[in-house]
C-alpha positions in Angstrom: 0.0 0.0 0.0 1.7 3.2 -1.1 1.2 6.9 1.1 -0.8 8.0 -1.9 -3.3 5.5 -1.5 -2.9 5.9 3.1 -3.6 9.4 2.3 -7.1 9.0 -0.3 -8.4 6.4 2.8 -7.4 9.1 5.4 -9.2 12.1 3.3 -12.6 10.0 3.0 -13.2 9.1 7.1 -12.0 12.7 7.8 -15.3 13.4 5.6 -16.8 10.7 7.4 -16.5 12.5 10.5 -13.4 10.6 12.3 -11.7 13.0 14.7 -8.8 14.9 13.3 -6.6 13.5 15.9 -7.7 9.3 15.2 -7.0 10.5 11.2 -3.9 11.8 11.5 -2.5 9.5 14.1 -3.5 6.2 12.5 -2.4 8.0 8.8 1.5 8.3 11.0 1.4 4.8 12.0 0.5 2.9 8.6 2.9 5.4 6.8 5.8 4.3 9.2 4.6 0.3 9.5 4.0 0.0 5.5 7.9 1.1 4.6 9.3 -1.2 7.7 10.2 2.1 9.5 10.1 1.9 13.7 7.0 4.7 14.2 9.2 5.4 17.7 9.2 9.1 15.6 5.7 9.3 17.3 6.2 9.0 20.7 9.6 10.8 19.8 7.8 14.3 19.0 5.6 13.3 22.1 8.3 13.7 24.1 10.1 16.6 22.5 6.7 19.0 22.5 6.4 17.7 26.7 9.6 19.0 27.1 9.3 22.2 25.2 9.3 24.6 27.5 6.8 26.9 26.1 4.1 24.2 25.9 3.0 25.6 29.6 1.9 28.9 27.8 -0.6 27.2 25.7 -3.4 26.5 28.7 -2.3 29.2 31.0 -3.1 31.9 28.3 -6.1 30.1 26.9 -7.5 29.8 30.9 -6.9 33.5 31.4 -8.6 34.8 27.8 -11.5 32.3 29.0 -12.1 34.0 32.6 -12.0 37.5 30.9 -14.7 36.5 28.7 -16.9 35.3 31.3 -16.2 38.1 33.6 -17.6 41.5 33.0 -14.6 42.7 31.6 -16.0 42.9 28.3 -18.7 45.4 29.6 -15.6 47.8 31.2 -13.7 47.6 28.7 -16.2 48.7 26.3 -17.1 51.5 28.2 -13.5 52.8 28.2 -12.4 52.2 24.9 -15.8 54.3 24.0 -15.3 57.1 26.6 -11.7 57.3 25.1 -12.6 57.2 21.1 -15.9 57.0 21.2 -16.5 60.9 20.1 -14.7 60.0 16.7 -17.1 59.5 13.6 -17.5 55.6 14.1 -15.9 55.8 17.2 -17.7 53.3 18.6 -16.8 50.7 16.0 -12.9 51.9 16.0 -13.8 50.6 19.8 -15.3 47.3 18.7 -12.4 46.9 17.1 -9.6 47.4 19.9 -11.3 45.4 22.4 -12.0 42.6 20.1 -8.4 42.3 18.6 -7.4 42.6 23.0 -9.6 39.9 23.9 -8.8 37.4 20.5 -5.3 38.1 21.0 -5.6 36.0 25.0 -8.1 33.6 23.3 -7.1 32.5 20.2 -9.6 33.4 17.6 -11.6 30.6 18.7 -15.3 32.0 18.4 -15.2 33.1 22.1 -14.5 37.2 21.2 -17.8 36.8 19.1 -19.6 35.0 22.0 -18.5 37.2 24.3 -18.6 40.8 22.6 -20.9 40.2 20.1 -24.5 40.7 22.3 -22.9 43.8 23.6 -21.4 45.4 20.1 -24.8 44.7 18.1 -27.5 46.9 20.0 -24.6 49.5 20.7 -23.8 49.6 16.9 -27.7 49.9 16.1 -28.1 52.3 18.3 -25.2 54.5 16.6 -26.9 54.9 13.6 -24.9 51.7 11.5 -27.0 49.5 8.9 -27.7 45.9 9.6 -25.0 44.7 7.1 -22.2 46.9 8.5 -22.7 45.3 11.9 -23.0 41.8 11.2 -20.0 41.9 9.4 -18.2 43.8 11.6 -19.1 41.9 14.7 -17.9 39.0 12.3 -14.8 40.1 11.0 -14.1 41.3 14.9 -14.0 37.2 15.9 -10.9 37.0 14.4 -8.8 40.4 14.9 -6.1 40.2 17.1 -4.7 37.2 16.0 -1.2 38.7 15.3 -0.7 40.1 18.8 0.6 38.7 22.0 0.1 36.6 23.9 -1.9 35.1 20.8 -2.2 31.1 21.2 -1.7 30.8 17.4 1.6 32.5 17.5 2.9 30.6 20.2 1.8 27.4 18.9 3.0 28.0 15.2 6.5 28.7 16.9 6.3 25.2 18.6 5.8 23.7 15.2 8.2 25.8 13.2 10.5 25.8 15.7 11.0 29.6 15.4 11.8 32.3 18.4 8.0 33.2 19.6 9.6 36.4 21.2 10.4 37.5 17.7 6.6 36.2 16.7 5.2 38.2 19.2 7.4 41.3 18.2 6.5 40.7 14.4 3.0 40.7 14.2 2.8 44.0 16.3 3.1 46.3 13.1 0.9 43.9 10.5 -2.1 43.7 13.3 -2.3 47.0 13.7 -2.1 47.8 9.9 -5.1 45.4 10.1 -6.9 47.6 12.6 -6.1 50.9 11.2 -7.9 49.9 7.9 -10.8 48.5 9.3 -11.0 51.8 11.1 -11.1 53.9 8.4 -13.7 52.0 7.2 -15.7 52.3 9.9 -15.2 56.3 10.3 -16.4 56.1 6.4 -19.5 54.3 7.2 -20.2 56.3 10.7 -19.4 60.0 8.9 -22.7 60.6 8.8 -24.3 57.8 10.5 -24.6 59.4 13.7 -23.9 63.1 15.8 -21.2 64.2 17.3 -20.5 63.3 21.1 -18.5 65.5 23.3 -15.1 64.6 24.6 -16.0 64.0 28.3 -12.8 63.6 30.5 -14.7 62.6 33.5 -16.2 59.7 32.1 -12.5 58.6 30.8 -11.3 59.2 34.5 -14.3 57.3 35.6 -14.1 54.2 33.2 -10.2 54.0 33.7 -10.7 53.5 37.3 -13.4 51.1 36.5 -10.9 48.7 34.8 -7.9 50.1 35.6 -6.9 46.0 36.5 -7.7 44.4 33.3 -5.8 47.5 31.5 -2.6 47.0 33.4 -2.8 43.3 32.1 -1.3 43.7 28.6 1.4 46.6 29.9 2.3 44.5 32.7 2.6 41.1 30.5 4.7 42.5 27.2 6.6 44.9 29.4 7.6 41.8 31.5 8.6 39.9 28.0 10.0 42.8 26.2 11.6 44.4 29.3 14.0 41.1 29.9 12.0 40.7 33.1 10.1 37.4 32.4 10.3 34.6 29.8 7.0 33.8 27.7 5.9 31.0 30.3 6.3 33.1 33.6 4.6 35.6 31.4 1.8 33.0 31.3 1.7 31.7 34.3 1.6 35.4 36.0 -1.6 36.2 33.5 -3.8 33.2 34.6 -2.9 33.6 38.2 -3.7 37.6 38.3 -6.5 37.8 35.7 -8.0 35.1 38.5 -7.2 37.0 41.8 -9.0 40.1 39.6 -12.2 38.7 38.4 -13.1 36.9 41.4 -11.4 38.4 44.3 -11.2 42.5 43.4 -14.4 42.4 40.9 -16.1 39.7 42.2 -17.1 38.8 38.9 -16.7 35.0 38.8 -17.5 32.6 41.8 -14.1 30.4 42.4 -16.3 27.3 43.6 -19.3 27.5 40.9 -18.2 29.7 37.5 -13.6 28.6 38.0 -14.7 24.7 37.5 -16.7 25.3 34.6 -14.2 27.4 32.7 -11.6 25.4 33.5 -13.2 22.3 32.0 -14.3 24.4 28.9 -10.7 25.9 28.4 -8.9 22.8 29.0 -11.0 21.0 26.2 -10.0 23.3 23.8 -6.5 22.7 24.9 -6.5 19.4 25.2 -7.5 18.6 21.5 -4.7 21.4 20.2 -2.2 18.8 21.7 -3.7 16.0 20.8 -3.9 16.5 17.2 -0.4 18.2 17.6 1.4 15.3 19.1 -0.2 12.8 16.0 0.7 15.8 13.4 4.1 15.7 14.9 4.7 12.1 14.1 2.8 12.2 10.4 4.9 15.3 10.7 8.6 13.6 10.7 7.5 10.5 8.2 7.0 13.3 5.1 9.8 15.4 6.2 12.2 11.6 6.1 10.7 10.6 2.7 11.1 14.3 1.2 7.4 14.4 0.7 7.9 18.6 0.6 11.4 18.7 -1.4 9.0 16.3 -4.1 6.0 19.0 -4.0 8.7 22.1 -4.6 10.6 20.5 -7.3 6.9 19.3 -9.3 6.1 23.0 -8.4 9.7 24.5 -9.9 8.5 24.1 -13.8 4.9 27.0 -12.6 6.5 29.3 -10.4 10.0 30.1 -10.6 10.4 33.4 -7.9 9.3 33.9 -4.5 6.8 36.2 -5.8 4.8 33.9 -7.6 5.1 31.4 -4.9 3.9 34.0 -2.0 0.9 34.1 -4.7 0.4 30.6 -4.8 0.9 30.0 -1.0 -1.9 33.1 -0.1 -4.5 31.5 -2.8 -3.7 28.0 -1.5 -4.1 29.5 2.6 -7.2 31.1 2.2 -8.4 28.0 1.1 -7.0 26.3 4.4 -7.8 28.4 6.4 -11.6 29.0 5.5 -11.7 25.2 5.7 -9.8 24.0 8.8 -9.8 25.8 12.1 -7.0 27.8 12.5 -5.1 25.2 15.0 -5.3 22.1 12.7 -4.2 24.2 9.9 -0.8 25.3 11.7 0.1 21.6 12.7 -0.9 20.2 9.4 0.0 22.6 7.0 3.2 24.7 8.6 5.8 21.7 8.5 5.1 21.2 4.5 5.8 24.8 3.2 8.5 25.9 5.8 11.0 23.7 3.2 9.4 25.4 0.4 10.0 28.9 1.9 13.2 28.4 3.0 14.3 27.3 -0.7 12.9 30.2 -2.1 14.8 32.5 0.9 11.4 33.5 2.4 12.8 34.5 6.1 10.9 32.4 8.2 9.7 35.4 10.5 8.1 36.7 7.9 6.6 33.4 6.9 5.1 33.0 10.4 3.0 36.5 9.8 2.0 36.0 6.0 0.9 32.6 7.0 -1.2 33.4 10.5 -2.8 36.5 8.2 -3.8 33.7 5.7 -6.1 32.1 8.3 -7.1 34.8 10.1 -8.8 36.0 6.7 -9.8 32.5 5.9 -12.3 32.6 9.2 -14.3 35.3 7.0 -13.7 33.4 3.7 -17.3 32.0 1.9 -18.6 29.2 1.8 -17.4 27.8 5.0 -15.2 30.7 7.2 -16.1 29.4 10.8 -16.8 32.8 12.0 -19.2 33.3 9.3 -21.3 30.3 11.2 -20.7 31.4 14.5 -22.3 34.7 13.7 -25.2 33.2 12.0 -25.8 30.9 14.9 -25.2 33.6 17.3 -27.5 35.9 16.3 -29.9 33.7 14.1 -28.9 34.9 10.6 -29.3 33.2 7.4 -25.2 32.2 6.4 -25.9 33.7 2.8 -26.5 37.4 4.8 -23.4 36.6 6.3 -21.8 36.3 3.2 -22.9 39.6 1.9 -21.9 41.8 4.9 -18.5 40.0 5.6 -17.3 40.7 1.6 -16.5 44.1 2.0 -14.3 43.8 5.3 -13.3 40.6 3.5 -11.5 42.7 0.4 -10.1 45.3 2.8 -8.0 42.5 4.8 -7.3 40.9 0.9 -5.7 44.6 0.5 -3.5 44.0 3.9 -2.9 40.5 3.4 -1.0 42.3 0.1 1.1 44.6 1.7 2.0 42.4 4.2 3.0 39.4 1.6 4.8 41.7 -0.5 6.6 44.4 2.1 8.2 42.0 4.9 9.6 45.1 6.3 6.5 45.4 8.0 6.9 42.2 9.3 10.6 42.2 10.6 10.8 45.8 11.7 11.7 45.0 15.5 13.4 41.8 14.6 16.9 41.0 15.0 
């Protein structure tokens, strides 16, 4: 039985509905049995992500990002972000848009940010004066924003995978997010021009908002000063998040009850763990078989007659991501897909940093991407929406992030501005 044919039978009980993890993991183990290879490489890349030292930031950032979305931070940081930008022409989506990017960025663009902000952006936006369409796919296009900053879950676990410095990550995708926010921005200030009056800048209610979450606030200074500063690694980083975003919410806010709500969001958080390293420890082994039998040197030299520059390739790879990403969620796609094209892109001198960024932009698109973006069924679940309105209100905030995913494929300054 050759891969070819391991690889047709795995395809058809993925569509059957077989777990990710059962696919990919049995796929490893015929792949290594059927060319009389010892599959040890499995429990080999078992051990080596257990001992990664990083692996500890994957649950302790996903358990914080969970606790703030069950808490009432949402509500104050809301009302500070609008008290502070809220007098701007579509201020109050420009403030939609911060807070969602801050709260995807601790939970990983997982559908929780639409959850969690979306019943509190909707009447707000309505109220403001902004058209059915322009909400929905805002609130949509929201779930997903954020992805490129720390402490994002996606950036730490690509680096696992890829093997590449998530310091430098974190430091990369500082100036493409915030590209990505800035034009979604402007968008918004078109649309809210003349969509609703003028507020007043009121420096009380900023004072009064501030001191309302001044805790949650210090958070992200406190976390990426500790990182940046030299004071902390990435996993005391982590581990000082989830243990003071939990003395905030239920000891200082009293948000959260640490007998009845802490259990509950544990168990939630911890399941969406869980399956990340599950399918990550079979991907891993599948992982090492293609790289031994030069499964991605095979795919670049069949490609090597089409596209001859890195240009055409960064092409190819963006038409070819969108695809994955609006098709797999985002996690599946980093262990499955990252270890075939890093080869690819290193031939073609592609620096891996920037790699990292063109390649997490690809999938944070693909959650908006027709016909089957996840956050396009999220919202329609969420808030009881046909999916083909969903289509029609994501596509323009879908071509504005085509436009970034442009600059940011084509000018990797952006990208490796603060890297070494």
């Amino acid at each position: 039985m050759s891969f070819g044919l391991i690889a047709i039978i795995a395809i058809i009980i993925a569509l059957v509905g077989v777990p990710l993890y059962a696919v990919i993991g049995t796929t490893a183990l015929a792949s290594f049995l059927i060319n009389d290879i010892e599959p040890s490489a499995v429990s080999v890349e078992i051990y080596r992500l257990a001992s990664a030292p990083t692996l500890l930031t994957i649950p302790l950032f996903t358990f914080a990002g969970y606790i703030m979305a069950e808490s009432g931070a949402p509500k104050r940081l809301l009302r500070f972000a609008d008290a502070l930008l809220g007098w701007l022409p579509g201020g109050v989506a420009i403030v939609g848009l911060v807070v969602s990017a801050f709260f995807t960025a601790f939970t990983g663009a997982s559908g929780v940010t639409i959850v969690a902000l979306g019943g509190l952006l909707y009447p707000i936006l309505k109220n403001e004066g902004f058209s059915e369409k322009f909400t929905m796919g805002f609130i949509t296009t929201s779930g997903s924003l954020g992805l490129l900053f720390p402490p994002s879950l996606p950036i730490i676990l690509y680096g696992l995978v890829a093997k590449v410095d998530i310091d430098e990550l974190f430091k990369a995708g500082i100036v493409p997010g915030i590209l990505l926010i800035v034009v979604l921005a402007l968008w918004s200030m078109k649309n809210g021009t003349w969509q609703r009056e003028k507020t007043e800048f009121n420096a009380q209610e900023i004072w009064a908002s501030f001191r309302a979450s001044f805790f949650e606030l210090l958070l992200p200074v406190a976390v990426l000063g500790g990182i940046y500063g030299g004071f902390t690694t990435v996993s005391e980083a982590a581990a000082f998040t989830a243990f003071y975003i939990l003395c905030v919410e239920c000891f200082i806010y009293k948000d959260l009850s640490l007998t009845k709500d802490i259990p509950k969001i544990i168990v939630e958080s911890m399941t969406l763990v869980g399956a990340i390293l599950i399918i990550l420890c079979c991907a891993l082994g599948l992982t090492n078989f293609l790289v031994d039998e030069e499964v991605p040197m095979q795919i670049f030299e069949s490609m090597r007659g089409v596209i001859t520059n890195k240009y055409a390739f960064l092409l190819f790879m963006n038409v070819f991501l969108l695809a994955v990403g609006s098709l797999m969620d985002i996690f599946s796609a980093i262990i499955v897909v990252v270890p075939l094209i890093l080869p690819m892109a290193s031939e073609f001198d592609i620096h891996p940093i920037h790699m990292a960024i063109v390649f997490l932009t690809n999938l944070e698109i693909g959650y908006i991407t027709p016909p089957v973006g996840i956050n396009l069924f999220i919202s329609s679940i969420r808030f009881k929406r046909p999916i083909t309105e969903l289509y029609r209100s994501s596509l323009p905030f879908l071509f504005l992030l085509l436009i970034c995913l442009v600059i940011i494929t084509y000018v990797p300054s952006l990208s490796l501005l603060w890297v070494k």
